[in-house]
Jmol script that loads the backbone (N, CA, C; Angstrom):
load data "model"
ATOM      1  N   UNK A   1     139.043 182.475 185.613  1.00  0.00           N
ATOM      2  CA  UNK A   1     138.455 182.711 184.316  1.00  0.00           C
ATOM      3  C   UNK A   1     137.166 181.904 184.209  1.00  0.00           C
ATOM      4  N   UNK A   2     136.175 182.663 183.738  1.00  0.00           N
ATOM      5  CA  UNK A   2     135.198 181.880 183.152  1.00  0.00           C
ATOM      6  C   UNK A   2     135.044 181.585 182.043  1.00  0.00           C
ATOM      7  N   UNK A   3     134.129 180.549 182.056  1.00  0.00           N
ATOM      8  CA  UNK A   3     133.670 179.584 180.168  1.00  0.00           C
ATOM      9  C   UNK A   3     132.591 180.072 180.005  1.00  0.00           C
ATOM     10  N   UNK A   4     132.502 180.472 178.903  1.00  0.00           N
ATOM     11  CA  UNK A   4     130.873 180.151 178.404  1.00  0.00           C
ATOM     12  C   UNK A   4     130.551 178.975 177.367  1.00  0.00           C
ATOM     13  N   UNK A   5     129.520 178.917 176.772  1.00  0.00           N
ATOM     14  CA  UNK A   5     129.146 177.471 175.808  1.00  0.00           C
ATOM     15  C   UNK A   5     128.028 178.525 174.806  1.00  0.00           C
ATOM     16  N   UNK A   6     128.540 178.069 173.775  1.00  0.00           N
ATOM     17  CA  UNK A   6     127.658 178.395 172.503  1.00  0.00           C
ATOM     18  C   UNK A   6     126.430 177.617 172.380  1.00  0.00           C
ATOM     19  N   UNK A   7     124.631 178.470 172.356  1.00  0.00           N
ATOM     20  CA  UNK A   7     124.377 177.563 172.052  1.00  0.00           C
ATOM     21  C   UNK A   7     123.340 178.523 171.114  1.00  0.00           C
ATOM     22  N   UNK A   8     122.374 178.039 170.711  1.00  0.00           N
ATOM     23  CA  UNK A   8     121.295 178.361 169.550  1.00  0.00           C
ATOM     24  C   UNK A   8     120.214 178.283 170.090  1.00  0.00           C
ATOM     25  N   UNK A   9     119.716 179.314 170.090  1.00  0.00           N
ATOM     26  CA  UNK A   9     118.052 179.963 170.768  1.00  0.00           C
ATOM     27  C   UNK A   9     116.645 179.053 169.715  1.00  0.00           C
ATOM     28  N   UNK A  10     116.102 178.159 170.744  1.00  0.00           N
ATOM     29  CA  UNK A  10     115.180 177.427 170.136  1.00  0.00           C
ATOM     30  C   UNK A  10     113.720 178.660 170.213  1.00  0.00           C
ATOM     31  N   UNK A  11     113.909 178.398 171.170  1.00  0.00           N
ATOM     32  CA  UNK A  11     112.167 179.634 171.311  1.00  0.00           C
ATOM     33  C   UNK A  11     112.583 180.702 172.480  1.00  0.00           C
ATOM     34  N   UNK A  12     111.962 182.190 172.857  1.00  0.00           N
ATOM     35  CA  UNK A  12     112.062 183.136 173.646  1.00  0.00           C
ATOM     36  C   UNK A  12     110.670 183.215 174.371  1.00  0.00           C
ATOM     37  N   UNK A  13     111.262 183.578 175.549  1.00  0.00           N
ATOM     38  CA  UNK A  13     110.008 183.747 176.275  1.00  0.00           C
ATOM     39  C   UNK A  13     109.668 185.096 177.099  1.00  0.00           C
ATOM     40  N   UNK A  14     109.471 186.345 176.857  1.00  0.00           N
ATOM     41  CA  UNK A  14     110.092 187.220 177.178  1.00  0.00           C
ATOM     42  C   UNK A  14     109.105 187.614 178.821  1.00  0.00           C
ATOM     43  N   UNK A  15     107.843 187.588 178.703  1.00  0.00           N
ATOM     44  CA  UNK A  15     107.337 187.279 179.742  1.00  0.00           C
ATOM     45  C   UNK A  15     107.549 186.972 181.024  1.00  0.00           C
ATOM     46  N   UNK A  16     108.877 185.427 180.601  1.00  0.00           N
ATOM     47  CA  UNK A  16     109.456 185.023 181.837  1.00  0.00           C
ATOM     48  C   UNK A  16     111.267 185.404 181.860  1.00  0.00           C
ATOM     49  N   UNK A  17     111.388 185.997 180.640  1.00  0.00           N
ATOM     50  CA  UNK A  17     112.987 186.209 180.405  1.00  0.00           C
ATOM     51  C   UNK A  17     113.825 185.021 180.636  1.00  0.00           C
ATOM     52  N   UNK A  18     112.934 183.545 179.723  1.00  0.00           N
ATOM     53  CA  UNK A  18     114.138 182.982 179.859  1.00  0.00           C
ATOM     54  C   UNK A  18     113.804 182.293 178.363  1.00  0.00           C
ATOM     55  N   UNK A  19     114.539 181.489 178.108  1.00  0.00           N
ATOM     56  CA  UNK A  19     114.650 181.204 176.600  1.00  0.00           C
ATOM     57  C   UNK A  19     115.149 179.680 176.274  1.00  0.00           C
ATOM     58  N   UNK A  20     114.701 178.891 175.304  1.00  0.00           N
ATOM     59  CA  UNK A  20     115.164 177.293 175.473  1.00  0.00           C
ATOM     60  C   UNK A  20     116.432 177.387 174.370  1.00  0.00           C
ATOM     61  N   UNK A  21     117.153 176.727 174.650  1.00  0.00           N
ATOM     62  CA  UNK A  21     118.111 176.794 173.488  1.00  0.00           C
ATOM     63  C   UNK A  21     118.789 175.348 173.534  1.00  0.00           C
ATOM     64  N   UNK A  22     119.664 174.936 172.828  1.00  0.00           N
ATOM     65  CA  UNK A  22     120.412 173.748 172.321  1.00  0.00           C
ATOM     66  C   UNK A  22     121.928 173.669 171.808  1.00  0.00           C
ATOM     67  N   UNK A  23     122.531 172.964 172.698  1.00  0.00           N
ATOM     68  CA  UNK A  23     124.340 173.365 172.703  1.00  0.00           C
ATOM     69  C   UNK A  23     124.970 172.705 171.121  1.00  0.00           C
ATOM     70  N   UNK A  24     123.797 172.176 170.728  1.00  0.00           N
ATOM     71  CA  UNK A  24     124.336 171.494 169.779  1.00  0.00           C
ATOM     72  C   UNK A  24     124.095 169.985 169.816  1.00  0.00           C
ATOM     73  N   UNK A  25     123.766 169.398 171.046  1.00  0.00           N
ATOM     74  CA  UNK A  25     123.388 168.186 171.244  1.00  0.00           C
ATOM     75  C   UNK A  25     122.342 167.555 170.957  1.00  0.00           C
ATOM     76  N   UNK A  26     121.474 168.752 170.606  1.00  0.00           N
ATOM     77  CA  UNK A  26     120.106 167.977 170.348  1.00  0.00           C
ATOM     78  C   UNK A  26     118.386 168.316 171.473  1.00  0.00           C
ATOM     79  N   UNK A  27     119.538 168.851 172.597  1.00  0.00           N
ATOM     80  CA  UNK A  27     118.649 168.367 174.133  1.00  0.00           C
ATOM     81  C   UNK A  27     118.365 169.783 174.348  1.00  0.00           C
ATOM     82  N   UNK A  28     117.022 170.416 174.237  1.00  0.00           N
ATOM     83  CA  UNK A  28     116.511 171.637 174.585  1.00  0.00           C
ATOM     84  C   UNK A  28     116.372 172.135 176.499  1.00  0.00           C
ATOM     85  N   UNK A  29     117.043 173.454 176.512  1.00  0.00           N
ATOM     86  CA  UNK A  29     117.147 173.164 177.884  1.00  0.00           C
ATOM     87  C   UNK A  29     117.011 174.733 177.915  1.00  0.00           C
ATOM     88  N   UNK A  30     116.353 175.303 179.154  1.00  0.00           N
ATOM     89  CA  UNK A  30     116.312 176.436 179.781  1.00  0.00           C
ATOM     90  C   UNK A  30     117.197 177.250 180.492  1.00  0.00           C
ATOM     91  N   UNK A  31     117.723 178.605 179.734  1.00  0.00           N
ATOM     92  CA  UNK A  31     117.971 179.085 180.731  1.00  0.00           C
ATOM     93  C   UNK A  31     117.582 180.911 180.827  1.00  0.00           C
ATOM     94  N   UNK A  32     118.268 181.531 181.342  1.00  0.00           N
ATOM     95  CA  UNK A  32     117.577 183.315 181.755  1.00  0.00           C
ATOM     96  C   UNK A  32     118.137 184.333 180.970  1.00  0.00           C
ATOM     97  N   UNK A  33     117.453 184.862 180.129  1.00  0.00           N
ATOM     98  CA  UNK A  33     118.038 186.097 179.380  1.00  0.00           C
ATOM     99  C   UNK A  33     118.700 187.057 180.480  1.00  0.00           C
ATOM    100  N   UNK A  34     120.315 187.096 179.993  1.00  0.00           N
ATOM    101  CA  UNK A  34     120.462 188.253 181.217  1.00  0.00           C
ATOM    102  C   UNK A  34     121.537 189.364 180.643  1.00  0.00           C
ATOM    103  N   UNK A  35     121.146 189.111 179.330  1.00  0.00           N
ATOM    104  CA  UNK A  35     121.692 190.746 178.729  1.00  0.00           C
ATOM    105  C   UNK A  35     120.378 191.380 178.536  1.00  0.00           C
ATOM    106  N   UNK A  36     120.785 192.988 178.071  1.00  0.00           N
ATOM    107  CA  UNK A  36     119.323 193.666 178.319  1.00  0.00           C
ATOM    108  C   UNK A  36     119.943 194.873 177.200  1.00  0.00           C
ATOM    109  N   UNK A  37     121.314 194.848 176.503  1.00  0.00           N
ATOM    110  CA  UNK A  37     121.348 195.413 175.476  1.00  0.00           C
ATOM    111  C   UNK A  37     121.137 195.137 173.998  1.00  0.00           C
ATOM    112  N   UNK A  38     121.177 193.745 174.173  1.00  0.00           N
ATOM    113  CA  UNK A  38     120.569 193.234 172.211  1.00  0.00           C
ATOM    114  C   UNK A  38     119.560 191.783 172.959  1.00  0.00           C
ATOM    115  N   UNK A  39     118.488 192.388 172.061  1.00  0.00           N
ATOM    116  CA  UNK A  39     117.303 191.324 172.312  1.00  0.00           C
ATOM    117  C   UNK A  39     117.559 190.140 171.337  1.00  0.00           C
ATOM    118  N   UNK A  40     117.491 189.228 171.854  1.00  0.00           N
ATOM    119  CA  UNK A  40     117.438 187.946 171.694  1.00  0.00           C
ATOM    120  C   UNK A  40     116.475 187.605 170.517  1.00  0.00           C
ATOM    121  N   UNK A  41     116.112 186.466 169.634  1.00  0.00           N
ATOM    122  CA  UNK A  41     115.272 185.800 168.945  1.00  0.00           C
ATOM    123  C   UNK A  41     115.680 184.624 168.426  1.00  0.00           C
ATOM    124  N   UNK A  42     114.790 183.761 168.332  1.00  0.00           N
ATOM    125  CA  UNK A  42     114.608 182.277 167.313  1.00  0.00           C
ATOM    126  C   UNK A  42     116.238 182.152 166.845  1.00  0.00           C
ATOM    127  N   UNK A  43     116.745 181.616 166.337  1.00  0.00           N
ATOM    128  CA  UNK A  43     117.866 181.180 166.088  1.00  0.00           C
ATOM    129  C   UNK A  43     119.354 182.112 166.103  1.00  0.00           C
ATOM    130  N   UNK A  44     118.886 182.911 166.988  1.00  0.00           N
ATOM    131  CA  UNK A  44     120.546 183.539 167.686  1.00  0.00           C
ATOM    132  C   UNK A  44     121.460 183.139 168.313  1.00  0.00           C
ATOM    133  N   UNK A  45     122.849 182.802 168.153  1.00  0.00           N
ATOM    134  CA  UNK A  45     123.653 181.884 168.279  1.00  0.00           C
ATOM    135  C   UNK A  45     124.243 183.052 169.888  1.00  0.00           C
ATOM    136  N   UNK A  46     124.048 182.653 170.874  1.00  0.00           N
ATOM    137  CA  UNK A  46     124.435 183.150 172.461  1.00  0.00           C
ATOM    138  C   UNK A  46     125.166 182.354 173.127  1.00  0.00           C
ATOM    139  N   UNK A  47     126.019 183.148 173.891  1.00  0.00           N
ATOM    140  CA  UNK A  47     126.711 182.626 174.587  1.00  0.00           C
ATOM    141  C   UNK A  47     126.299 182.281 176.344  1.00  0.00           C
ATOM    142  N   UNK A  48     126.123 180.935 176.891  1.00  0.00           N
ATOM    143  CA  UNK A  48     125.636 181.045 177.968  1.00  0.00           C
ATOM    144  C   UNK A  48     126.911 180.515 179.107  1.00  0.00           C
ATOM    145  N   UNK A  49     126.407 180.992 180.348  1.00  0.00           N
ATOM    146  CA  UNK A  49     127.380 180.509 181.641  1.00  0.00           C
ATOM    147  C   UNK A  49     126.114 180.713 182.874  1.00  0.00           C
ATOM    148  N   UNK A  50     126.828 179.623 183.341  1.00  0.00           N
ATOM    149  CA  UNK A  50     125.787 179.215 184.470  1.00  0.00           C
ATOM    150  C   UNK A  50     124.155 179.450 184.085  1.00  0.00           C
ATOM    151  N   UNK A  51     123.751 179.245 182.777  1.00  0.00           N
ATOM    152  CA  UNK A  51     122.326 178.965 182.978  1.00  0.00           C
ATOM    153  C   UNK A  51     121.771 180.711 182.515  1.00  0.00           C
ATOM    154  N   UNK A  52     122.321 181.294 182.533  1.00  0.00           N
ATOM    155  CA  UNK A  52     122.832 182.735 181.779  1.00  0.00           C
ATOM    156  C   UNK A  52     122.923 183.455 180.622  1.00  0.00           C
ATOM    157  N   UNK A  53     121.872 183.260 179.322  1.00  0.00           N
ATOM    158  CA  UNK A  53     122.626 184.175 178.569  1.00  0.00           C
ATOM    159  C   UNK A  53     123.501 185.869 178.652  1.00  0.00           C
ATOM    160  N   UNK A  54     124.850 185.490 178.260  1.00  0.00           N
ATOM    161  CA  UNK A  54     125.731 186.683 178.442  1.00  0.00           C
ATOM    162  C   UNK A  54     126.275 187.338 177.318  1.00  0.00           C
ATOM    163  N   UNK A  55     126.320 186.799 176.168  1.00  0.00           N
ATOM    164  CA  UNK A  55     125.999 187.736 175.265  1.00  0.00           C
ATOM    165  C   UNK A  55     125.462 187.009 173.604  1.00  0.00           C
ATOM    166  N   UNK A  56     125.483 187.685 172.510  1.00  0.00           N
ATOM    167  CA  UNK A  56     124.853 186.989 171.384  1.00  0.00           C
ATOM    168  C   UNK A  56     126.116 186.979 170.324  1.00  0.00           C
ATOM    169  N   UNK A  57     126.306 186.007 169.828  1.00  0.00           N
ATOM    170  CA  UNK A  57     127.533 186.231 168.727  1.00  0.00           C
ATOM    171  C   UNK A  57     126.680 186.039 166.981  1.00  0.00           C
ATOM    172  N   UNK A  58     127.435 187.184 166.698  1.00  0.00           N
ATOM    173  CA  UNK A  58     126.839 187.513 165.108  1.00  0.00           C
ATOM    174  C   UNK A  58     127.356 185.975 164.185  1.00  0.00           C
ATOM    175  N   UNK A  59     127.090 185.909 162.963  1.00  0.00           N
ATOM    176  CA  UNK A  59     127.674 184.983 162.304  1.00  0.00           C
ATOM    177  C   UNK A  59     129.582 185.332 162.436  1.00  0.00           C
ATOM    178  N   UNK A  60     129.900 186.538 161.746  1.00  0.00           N
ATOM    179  CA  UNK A  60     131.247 186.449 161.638  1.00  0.00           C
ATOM    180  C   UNK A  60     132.310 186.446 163.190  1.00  0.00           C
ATOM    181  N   UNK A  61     131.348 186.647 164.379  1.00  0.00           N
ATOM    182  CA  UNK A  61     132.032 186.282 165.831  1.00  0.00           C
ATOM    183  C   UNK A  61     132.236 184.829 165.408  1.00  0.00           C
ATOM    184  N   UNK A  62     131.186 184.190 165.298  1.00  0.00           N
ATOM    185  CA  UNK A  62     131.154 182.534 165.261  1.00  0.00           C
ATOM    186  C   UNK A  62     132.553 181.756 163.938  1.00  0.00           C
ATOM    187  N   UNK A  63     132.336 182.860 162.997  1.00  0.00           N
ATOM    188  CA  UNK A  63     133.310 182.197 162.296  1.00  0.00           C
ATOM    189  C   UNK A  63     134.748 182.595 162.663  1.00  0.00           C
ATOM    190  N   UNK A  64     135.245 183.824 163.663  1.00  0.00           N
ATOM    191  CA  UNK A  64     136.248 184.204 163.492  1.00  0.00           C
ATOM    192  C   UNK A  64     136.555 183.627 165.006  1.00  0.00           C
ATOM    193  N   UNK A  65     135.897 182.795 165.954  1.00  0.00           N
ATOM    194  CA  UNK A  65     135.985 181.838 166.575  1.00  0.00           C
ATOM    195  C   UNK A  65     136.576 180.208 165.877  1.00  0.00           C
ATOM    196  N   UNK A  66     135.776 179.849 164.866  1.00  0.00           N
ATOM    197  CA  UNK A  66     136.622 178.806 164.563  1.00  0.00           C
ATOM    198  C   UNK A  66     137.878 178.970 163.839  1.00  0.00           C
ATOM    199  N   UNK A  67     138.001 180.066 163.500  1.00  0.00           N
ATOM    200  CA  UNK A  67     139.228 180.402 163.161  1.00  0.00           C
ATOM    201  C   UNK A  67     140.066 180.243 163.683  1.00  0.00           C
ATOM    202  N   UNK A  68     139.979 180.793 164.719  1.00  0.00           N
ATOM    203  CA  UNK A  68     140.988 181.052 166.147  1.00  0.00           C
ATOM    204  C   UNK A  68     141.225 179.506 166.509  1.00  0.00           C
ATOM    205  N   UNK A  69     140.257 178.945 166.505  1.00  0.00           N
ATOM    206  CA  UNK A  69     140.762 177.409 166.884  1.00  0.00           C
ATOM    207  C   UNK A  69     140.905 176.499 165.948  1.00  0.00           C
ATOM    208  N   UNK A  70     141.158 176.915 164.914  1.00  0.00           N
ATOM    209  CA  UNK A  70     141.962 176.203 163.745  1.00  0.00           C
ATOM    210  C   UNK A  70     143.298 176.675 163.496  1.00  0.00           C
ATOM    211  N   UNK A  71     143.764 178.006 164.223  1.00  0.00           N
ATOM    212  CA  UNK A  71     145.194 178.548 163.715  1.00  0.00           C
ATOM    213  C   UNK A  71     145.671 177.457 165.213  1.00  0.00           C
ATOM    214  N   UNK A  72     145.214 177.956 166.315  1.00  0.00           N
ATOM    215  CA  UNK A  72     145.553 177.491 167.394  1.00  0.00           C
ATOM    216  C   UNK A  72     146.080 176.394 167.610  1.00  0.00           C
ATOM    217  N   UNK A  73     145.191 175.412 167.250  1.00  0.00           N
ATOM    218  CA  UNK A  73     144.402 173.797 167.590  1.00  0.00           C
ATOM    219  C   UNK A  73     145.178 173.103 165.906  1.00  0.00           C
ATOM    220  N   UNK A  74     145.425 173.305 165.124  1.00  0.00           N
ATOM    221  CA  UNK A  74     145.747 172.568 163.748  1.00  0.00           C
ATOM    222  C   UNK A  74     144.713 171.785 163.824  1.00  0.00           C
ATOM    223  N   UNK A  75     145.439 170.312 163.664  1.00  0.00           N
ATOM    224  CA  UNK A  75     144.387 169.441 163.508  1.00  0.00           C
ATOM    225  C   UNK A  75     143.898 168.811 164.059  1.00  0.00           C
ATOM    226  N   UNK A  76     143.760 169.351 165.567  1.00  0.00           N
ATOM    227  CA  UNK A  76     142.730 168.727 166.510  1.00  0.00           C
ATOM    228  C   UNK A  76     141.745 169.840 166.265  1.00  0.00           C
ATOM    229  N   UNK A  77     141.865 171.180 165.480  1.00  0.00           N
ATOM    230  CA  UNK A  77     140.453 172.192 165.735  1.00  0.00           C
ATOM    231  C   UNK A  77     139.234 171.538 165.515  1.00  0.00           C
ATOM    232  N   UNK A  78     139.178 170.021 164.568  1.00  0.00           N
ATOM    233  CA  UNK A  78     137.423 170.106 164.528  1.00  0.00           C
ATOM    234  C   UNK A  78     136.576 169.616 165.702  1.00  0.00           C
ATOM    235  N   UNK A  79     137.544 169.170 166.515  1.00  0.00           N
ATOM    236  CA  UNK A  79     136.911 168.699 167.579  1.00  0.00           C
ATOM    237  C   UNK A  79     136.513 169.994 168.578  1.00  0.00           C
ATOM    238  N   UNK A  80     136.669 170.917 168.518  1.00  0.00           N
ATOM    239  CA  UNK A  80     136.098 172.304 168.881  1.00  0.00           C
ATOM    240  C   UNK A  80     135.209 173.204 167.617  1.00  0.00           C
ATOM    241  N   UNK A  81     135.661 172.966 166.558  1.00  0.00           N
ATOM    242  CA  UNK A  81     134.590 174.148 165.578  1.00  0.00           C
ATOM    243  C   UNK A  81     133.830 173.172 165.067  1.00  0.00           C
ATOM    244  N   UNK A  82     133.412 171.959 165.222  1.00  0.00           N
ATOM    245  CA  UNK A  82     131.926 171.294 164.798  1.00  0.00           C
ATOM    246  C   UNK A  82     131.238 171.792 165.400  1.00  0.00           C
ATOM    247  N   UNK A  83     130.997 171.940 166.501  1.00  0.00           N
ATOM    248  CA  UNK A  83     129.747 172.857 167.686  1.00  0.00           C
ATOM    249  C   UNK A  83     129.501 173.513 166.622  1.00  0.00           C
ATOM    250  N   UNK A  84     130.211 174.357 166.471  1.00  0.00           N
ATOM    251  CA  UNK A  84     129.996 176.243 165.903  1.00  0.00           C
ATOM    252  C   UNK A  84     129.985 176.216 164.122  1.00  0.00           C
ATOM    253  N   UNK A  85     129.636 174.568 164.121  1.00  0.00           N
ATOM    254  CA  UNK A  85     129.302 175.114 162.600  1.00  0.00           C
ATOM    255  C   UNK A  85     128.186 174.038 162.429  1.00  0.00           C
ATOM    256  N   UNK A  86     127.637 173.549 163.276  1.00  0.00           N
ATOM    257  CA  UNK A  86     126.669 172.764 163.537  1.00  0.00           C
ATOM    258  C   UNK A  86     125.322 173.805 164.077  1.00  0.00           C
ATOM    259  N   UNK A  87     125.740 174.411 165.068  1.00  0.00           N
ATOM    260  CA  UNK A  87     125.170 176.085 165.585  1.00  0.00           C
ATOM    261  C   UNK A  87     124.687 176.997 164.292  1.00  0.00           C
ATOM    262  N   UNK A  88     125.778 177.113 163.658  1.00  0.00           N
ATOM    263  CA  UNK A  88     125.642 178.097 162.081  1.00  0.00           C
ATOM    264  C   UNK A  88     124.575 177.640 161.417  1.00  0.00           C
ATOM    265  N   UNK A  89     124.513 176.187 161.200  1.00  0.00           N
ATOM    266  CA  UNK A  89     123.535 175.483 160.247  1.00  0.00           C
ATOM    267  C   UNK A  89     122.090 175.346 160.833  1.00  0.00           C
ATOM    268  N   UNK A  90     122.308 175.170 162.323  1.00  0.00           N
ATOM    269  CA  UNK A  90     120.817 174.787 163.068  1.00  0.00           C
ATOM    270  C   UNK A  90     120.243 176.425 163.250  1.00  0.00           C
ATOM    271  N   UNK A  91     120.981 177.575 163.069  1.00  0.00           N
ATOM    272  CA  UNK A  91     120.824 178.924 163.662  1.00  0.00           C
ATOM    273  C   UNK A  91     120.094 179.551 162.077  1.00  0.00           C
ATOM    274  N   UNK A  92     120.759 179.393 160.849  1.00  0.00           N
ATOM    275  CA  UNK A  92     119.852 179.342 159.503  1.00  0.00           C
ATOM    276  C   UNK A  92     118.723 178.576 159.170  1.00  0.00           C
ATOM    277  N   UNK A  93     118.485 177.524 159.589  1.00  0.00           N
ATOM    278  CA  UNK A  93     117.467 176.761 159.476  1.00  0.00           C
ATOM    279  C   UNK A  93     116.210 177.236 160.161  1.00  0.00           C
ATOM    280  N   UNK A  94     116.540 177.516 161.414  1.00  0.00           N
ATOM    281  CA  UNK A  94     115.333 177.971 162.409  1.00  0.00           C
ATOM    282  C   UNK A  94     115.097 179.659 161.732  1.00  0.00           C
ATOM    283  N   UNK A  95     116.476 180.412 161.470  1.00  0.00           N
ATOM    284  CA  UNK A  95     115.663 181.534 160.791  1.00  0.00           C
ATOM    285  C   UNK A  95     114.507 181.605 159.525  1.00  0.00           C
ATOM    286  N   UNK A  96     115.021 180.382 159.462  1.00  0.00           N
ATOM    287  CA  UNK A  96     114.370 180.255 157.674  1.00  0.00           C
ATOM    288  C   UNK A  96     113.015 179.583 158.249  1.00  0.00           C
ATOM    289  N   UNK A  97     112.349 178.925 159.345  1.00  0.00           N
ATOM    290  CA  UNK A  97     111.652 178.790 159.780  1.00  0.00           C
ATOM    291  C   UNK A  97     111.314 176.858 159.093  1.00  0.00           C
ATOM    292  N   UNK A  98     112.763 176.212 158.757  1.00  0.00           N
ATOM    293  CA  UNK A  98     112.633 175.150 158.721  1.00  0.00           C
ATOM    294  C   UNK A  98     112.603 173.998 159.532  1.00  0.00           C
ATOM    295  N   UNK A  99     113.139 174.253 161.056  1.00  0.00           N
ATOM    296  CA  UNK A  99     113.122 173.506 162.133  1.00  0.00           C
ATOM    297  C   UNK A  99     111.954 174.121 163.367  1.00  0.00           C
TER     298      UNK A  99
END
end "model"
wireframe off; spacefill off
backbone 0.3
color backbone group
């Protein structure tokens, strides 16, 4: 099985098809657009593996993700849905063109 990691599209580069984004940590890092059915932009919350974007999750994917790991997880879930609601907040901000 593979993982992927949620992270939030800082800037696109389509030119070179790759895109900077941020897991949530803070630390902007590169990697390669490699879906080719929904285009990417500025604060789209994607899912990456190996350096990969593989696909884009809407807001209600993202929330019906922490869901899942709050029925799952009880009360260890926030230590998994802070990412993804840290993502939510940094992913509105950049739409709104505040970061």
């Amino acid at each position: 099985m593979c993982l992927g990691t949620p992270a939030v599209i800082l800037e696109v580069d389509y030119d070179k098809m790759t895109a900077k984004v941020d897991y949530g940590d803070g630390v902007p890092r590169s990697v390669l657009i490699g879906i080719s059915s929904d285009r990417v932009n500025k604060g789209d919350i994607v899912i990456v593996h190996a350096g990969v974007i593989v696909s884009k999750m809407s807001e209600e994917d993202v929330l019906e993700q922490v869901k899942f790991f709050e029925e799952v997880l009880g009360q260890d879930a926030p230590s998994f849905t802070s990412i993804y609601e840290l993502l939510l907040e940094k992913s509105k901000l950049l739409r709104q063109g505040e970061v």
